[in-house]
C-alpha positions as semicolon CSV with decimal commas, in nm:
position;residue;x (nm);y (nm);z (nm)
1;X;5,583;-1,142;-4,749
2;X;5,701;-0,902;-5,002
3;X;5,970;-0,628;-4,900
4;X;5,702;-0,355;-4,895
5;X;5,497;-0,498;-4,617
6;X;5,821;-0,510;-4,431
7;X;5,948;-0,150;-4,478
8;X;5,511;-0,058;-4,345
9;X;5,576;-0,289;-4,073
10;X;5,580;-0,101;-3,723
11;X;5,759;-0,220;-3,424
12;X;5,480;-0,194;-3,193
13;X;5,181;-0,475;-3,329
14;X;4,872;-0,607;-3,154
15;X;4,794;-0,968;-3,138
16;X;4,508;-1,180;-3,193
17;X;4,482;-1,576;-3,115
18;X;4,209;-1,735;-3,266
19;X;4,141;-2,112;-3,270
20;X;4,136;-2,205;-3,611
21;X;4,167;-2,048;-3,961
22;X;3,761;-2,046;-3,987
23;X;3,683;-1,808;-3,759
24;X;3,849;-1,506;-3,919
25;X;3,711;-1,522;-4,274
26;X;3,994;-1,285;-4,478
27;X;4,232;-1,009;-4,445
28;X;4,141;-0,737;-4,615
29;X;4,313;-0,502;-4,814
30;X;4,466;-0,213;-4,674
31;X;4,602;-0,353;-4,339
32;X;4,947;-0,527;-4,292
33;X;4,900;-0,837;-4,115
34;X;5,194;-1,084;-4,060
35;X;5,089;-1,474;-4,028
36;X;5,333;-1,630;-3,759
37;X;5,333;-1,942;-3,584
38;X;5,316;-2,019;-3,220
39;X;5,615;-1,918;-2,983
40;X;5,704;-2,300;-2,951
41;X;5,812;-2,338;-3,294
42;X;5,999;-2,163;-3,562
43;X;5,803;-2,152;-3,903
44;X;5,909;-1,961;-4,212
45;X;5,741;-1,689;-4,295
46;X;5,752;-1,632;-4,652
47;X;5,478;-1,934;-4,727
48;X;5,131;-1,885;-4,670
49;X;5,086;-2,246;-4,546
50;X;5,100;-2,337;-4,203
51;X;4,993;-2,637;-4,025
52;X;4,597;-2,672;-3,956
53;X;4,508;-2,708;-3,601
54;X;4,775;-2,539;-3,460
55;X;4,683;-2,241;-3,265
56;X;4,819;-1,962;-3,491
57;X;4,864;-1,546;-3,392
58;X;4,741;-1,260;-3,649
59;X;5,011;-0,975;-3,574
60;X;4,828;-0,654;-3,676
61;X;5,012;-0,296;-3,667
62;X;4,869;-0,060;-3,395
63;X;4,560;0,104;-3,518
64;X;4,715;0,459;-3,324
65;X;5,023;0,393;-3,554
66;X;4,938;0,294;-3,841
67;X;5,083;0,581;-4,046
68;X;4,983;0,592;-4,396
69;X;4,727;0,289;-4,375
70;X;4,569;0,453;-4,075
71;X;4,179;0,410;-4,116
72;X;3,818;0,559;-3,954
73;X;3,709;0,390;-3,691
74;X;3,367;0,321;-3,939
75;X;3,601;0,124;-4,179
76;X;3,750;-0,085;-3,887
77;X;3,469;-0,169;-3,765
78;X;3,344;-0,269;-4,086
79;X;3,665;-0,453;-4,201
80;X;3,711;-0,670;-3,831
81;X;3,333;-0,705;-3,841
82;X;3,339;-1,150;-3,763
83;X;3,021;-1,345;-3,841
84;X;2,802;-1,406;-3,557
85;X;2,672;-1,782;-3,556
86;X;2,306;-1,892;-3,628
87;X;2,216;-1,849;-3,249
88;X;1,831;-1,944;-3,139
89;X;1,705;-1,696;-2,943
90;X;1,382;-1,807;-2,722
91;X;1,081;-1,658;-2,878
92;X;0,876;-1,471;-2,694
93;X;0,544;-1,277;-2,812
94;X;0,539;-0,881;-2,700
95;X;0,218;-0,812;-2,767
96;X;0,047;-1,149;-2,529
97;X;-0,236;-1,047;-2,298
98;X;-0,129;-1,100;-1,950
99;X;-0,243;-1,369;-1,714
100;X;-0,625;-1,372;-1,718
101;X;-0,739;-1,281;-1,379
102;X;-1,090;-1,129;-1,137
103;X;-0,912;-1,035;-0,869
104;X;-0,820;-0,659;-1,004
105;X;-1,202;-0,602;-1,067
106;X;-1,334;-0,715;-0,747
107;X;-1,018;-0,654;-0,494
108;X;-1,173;-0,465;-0,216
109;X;-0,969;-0,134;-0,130
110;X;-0,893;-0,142;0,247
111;X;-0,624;0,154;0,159
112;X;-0,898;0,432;0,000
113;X;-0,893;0,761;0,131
114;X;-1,231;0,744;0,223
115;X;-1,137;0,445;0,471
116;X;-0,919;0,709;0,625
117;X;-0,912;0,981;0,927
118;X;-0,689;1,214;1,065
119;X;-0,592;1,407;0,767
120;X;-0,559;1,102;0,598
121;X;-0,259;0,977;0,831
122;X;-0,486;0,694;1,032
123;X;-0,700;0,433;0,875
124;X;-1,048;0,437;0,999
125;X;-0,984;0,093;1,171
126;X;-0,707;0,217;1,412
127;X;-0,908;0,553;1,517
128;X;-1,174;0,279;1,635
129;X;-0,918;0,120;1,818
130;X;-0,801;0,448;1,995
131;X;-1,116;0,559;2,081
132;X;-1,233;0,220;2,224
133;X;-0,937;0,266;2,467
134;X;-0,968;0,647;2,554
135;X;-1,355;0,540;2,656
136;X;-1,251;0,251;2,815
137;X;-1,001;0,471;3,039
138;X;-1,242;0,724;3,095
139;X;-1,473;0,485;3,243
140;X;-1,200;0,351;3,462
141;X;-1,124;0,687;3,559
142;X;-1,461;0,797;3,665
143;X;-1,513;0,481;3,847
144;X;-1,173;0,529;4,086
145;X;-1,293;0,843;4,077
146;X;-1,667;0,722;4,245
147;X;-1,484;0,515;4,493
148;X;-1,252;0,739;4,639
149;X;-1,478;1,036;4,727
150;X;-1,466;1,180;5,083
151;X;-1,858;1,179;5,075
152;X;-2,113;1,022;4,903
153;X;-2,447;1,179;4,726
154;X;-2,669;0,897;4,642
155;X;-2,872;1,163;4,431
156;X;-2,575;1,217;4,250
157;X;-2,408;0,881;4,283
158;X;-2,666;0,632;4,133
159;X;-2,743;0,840;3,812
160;X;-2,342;0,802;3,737
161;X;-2,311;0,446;3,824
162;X;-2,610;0,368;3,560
163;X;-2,487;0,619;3,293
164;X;-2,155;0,447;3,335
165;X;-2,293;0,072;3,319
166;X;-2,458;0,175;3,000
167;X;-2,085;0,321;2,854
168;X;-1,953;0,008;2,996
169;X;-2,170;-0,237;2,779
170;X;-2,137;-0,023;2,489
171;X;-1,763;-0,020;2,541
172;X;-1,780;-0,379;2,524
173;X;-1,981;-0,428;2,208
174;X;-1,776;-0,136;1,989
175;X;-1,505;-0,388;2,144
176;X;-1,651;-0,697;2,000
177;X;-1,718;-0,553;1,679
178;X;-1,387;-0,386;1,606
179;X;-1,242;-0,739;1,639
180;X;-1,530;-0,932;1,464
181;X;-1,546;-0,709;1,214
182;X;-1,926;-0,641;1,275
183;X;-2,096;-0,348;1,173
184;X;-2,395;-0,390;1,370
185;X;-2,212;-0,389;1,708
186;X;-2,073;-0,021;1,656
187;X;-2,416;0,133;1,694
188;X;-2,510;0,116;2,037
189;X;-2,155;0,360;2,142
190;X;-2,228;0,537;1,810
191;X;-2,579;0,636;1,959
192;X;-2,445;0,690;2,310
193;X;-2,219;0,969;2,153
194;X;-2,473;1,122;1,955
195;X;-2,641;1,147;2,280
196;X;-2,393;1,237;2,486
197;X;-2,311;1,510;2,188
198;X;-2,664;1,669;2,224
199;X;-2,635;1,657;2,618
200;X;-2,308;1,872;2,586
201;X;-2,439;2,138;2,368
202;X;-2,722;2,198;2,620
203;X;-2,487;2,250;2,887
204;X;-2,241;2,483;2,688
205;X;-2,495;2,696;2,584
206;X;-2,644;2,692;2,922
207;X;-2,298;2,776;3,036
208;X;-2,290;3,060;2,811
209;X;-2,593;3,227;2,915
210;X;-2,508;3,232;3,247
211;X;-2,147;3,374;3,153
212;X;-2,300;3,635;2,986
213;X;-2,591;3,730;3,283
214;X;-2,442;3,542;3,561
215;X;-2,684;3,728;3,851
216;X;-3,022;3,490;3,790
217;X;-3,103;3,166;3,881
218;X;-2,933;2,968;3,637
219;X;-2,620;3,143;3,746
220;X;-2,682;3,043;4,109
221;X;-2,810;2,677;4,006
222;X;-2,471;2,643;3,843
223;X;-2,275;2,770;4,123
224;X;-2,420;2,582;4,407
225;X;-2,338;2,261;4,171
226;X;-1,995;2,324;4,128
227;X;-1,960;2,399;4,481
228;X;-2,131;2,086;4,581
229;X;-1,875;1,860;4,325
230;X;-1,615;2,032;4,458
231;X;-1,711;1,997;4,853
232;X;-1,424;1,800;4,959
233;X;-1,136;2,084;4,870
234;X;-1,375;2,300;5,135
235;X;-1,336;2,220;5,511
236;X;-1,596;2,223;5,769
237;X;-1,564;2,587;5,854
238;X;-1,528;2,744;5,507
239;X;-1,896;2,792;5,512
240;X;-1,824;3,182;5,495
241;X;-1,614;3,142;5,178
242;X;-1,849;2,947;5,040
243;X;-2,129;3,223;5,060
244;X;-1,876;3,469;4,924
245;X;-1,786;3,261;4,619
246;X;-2,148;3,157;4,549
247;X;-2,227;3,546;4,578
248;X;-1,925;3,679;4,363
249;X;-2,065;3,767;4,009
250;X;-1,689;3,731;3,911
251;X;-1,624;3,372;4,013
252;X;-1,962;3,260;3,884
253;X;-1,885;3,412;3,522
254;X;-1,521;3,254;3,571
255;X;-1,655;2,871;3,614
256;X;-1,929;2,940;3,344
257;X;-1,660;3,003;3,099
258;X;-1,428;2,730;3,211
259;X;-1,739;2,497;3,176
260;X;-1,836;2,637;2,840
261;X;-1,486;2,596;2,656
262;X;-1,416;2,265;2,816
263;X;-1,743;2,156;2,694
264;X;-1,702;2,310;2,387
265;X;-1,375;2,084;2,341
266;X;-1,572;1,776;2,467
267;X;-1,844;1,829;2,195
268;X;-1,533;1,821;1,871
269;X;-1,408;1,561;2,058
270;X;-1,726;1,366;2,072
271;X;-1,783;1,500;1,671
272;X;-1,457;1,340;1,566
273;X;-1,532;1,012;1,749
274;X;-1,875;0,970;1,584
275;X;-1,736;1,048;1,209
276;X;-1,492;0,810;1,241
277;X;-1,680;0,546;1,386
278;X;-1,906;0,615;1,100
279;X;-1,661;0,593;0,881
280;X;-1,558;0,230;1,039
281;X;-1,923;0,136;0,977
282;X;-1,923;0,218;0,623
283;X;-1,587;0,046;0,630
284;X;-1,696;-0,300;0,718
285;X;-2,020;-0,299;0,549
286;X;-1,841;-0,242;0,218
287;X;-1,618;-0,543;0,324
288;X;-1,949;-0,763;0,340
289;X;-2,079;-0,591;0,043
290;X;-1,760;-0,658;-0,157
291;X;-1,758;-1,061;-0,005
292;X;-2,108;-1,066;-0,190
293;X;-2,016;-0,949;-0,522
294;X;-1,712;-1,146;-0,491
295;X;-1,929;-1,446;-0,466
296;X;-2,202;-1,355;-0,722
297;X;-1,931;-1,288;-0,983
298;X;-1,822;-1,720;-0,904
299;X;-2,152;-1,809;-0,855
300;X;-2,424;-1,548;-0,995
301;X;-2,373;-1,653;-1,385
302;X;-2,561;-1,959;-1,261
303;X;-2,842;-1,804;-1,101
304;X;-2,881;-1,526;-1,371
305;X;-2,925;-1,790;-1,653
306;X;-3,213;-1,943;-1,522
307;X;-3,424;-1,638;-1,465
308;X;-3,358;-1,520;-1,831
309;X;-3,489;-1,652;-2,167
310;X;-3,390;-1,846;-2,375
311;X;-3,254;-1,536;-2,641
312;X;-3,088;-1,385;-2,351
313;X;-2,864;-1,675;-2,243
314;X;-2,811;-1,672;-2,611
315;X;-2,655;-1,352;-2,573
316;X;-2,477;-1,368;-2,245
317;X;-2,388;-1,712;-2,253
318;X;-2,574;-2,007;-2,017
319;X;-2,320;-2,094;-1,714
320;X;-2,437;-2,428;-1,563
321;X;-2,131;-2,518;-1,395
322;X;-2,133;-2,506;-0,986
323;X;-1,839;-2,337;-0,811
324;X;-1,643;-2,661;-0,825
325;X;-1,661;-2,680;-1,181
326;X;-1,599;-2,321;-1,231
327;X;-1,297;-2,289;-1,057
328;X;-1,146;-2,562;-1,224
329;X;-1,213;-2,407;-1,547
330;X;-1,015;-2,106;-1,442
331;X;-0,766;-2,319;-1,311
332;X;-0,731;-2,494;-1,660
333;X;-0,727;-2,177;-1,857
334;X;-0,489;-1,970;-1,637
335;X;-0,255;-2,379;-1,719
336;X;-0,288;-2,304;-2,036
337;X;-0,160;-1,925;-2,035
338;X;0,110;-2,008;-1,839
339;X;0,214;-2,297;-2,104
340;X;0,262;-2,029;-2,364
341;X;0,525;-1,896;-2,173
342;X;0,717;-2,168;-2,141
343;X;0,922;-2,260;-2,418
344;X;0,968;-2,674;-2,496
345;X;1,263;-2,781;-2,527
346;X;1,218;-2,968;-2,878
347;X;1,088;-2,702;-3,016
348;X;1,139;-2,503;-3,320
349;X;1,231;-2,119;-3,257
350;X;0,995;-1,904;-3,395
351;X;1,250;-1,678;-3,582
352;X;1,681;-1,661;-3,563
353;X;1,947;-1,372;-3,505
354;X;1,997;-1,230;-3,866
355;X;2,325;-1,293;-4,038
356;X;2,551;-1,006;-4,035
């Protein structure tokens, strides 16, 4: 190299190794570069030939000092711009239609609000659950309840071991159809609480009136009642406090209202058991409802054709196939999207990285 070059030259210098004398196509003009050979032998300098395939360094000054041949950071990357090889890339297509399916038109929503209770919080599925249980320990309760009394009414004591038979059985079918997933089989404890709803409301308004007026005969019907429920907390010879409670306008009035908000309680209770069993009836006869559609969308194009003319199956299009044949014709189809998105190996990309 010429004098010059060697007065630009800078002590500090980056290196670059490249392979072979193809990959760096030229030096331009403007930057020093010094061509040296490998550290394990000495080759002069002031030729521009040196041995092909021998791994040879390009010593360039630091960019940072560079001094009067400093250059932008645009023109660098311009001038040490190499040539990127003819690379295939895999084609692909952006704009392709996804993979043909039915199931987003006739998946059946188990999630939907409206399959929900509780603010929303509880599906409709799992209130059934909890109130099959509560009944079923309410039952339970009234029954220990029955069989470890003191004394024993048969007046009193037959009508409650029928009415609780009856919640029993319909216990056991809301049971049965909350695990067979039978709509049918939620109605008999659906009408027992619609029932037992419209028995409640008599009493609380009963218990109202007599909270309001408790010195008639409704007030004294409803005393000597609780008195006799209560009988056992009384001893033998509390027959004088007896006649003063059932006498006290103040302790009648007292149990009317205790009876009247507990009721009162009982009935939104009983309200919030029938909406959502309700609701869980809806629930699982839109699962049957959705099984059918399901099936007449495989199977209906079949049916349809034949109960149409001839210038309607023109127009729609005549399906003859059974359910065999049609799901193998999805199955085909759905083969043959998937084979566009595999790429042979043999073949031909569709288009290349452009040249730089």
């Amino acid at each position: 190299m010429s004098n010059v070059k060697d007065s630009i030259l800078l002590s500090k210098i980056t290196t670059i190794s490249i392979e072979n004398d193809s990959s760096l196509d030229t030096i331009h003009e403007g930057v020093v570069a010094e061509i040296t050979p490998t550290p394990l032998k000495k080759v002069s300098t002031t030729d521009d030939t040196y041995t092909r395939g021998r791994t040879t360094s390009f010593h360039l000054p630091s960019i940072s000092e560079q001094g009067p041949l400093k250059l932008n950071e645009e023109e660098l990357q311009k001038q040490y711009t190499r040539r990127s090889s003819n690379v295939s890339v895999r084609s692909f297509k952006p704009n392709s239609s996804k993979r043909p399916s039915i199931a987003p038109s006739i998946a059946f929503q188990h999630y939907d609000p409206k399959y929900k209770c509780m603010c929303e919080s509880l599906h409709v599925a799992q209130g059934g659950i909890i109130i099959c249980s509560l009944s079923a320990l309410s039952i339970l309760s009234m029954v220990l309840i029955i069989v470890f009394q003191k004394e024993y009414h048969l007046k009193y004591i037959i009508p409650e071991l029928l009415i609780l038979t009856i919640e029993a059985v319909a216990v056991f079918f809301l049971f049965k159809g909350l695990s067979e997933k039978k709509s049918k089989l939620i109605l008999p404890f659906l009408i027992l609480l619609i029932i037992g709803i419209f028995g409640l409301t008599t009493l609380c308004i009963f218990s109202i009136i007599v909270a309001i007026k408790p010195d008639n005969n409704a007030g004294n019907l409803l005393t000597s009642l609780t008195l006799e429920n209560f009988s056992e907390f009384f001893s033998d010879d509390d027959y004088t406090k007896k006649d003063e409670i059932s006498h006290s306008l103040s302790v009648i009035r007292m149990i009317a209202i205790f009876i009247a908000i507990t009721t009162f309680f009982l009935i939104i209770l009983e309200s919030w058991f029938v909406w959502t069993l309700y609701k869980v009836y809806i629930y699982f006869k839109d699962i049957i409802d959705s099984e059918i559609r399901k099936a007449a969308k495989l199977t209906g194009g079949r049916r349809c054709s034949a109960m149409v003319g001839p210038r309607e199956n023109l127009i729609t299009g005549k399906r003859n196939s059974t359910l065999i044949g049609e799901s193998n014709k999805r199955r085909e189809s759905v083969t043959k999207k998937d084979s566009n998105y595999k790429r042979s190996s043999t073949a031909k990309p569709e288009f290349q990285a452009q040249k730089f």
